[in-house]
Residue, then its C-alpha position, 0 to 999 in steps of 0.5 A: x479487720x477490726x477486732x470485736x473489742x474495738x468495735x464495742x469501744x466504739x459503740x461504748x463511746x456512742x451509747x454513753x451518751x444514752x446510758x450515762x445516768x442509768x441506774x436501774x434495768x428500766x431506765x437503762x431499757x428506755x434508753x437503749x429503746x432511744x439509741x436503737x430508734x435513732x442509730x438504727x441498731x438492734x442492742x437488746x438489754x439483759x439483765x441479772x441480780x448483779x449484771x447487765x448486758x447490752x447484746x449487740x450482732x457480735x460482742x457484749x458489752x456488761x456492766x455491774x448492777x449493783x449502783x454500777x460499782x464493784x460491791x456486789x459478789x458475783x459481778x463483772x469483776x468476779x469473772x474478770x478474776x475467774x477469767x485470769x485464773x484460767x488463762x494461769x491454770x490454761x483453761x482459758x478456753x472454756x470461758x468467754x474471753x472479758x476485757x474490763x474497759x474504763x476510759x474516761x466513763x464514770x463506770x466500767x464496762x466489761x467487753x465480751x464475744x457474742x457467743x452463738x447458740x444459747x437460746x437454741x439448744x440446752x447445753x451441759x458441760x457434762x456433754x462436751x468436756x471431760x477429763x482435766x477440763x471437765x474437772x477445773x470447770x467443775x471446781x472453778x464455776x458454781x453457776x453451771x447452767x444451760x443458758x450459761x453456755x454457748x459456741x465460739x470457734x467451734x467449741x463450747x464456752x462459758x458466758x457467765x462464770x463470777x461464781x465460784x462454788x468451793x472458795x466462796x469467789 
C-alpha cells in the first residue's frame, strides 16, 4: 500500500500545472476550483497570514504565502524546524509529521497526514498530555490553539506549530 506522502507527490505532480503561477489566496482558489471540476476531486484550499494548505481525503499538502519563498517568520520551514527538534527532544509524536518536498518545482511544498477531528470538537492540550510532554509542548509551540489540533493514530497531535513563543523561532 502507498504511503500518504507518495500519494501527495502524485497529486503534487498533477495540480502543478494549475497552481504553478499562483501567487496569491484567490488565485490559487480559482485555480483549485479548475483541478476539482476536471479530476473530480474534492482539495479545499486554506490559508494563513504565511501559509497554505490544499487539504485533500488524506494528506496535506502547504506552501509558504510569503510570494511562495521562505522569508516570512513562522512558515513551513519554521515547523520543519520545530518538527526535527522534537523528533531530537522524542516529542515527535505530538506534531504532525512535515516532509519538505521540492523536485523540479519552482517552490517548495511541505506534505502533511490529514489530521481528523479538528472542526468537530475544540481541543486543548491541557486536557490530553501532562507531564514532560506537556511542558515541551509548552516551551516549544507558542500558536496553542483549538483549531491547531487534531487526531492521528489514536491520540492528539499538533497541525501547525512554526511558532515558538520563548526563542523567537
Amino acid at each position: 500500500m502507498r504511503t500518504y506522502e507518495e500519494r501527495a507527490k502524485d497529486f503534487i505532480a498533477e495540480v502543478y500545472p494549475y497552481i504553478k503561477s499562483c501567487y496569491s489566496y484567490s488565485s490559487m482558489c480559482k485555480a483549485i476550483r479548475a483541478f476539482n471540476h476536471e479530476h473530480h476531486r474534492k482539495v479545499r484550499v486554506v490559508s494563513g497570514s504565511t501559509r497554505i494548505a490544499l487539504i485533500t481525503s488524506d494528506y496535506v499538502v502547504k506552501m509558504n504565502y510569503d510570494g511562495w519563498g521562505s522569508g516570512t517568520f513562522g512558515n513551513c520551514n519554521d515547523e520543519v524546524r520545530m518538527y526535527r527538534q522534537a523528533v531530537k527532544d522524542g516529542y515527535a509524536h505530538l506534531l504532525a509529521k512535515i516532509t519538505p518536498y521540492r523536485k523540479d518545482y519552482n517552490r517548495t511544498f511541505y506534505i502533511m497526514p490529514k489530521i481528523t477531528g479538528i472542526e468537530k470538537k475544540p481541543y486543548d492540550a491541557d486536557e490530553y498530555v501532562n507531564g514532560h510532554e506537556y511542558l515541551w509542548l509548552y516551551k516549544n509551540i507558542g500558536d496553542r490553539h483549538n483549531g491547531n489540533y487534531g487526531w492521528k493514530d489514536g491520540h492528539i497531535v499538533m497541525i501547525d506549530y512554526a511558532y515558538n513563543s520563548f526563542s523567537g523561532y
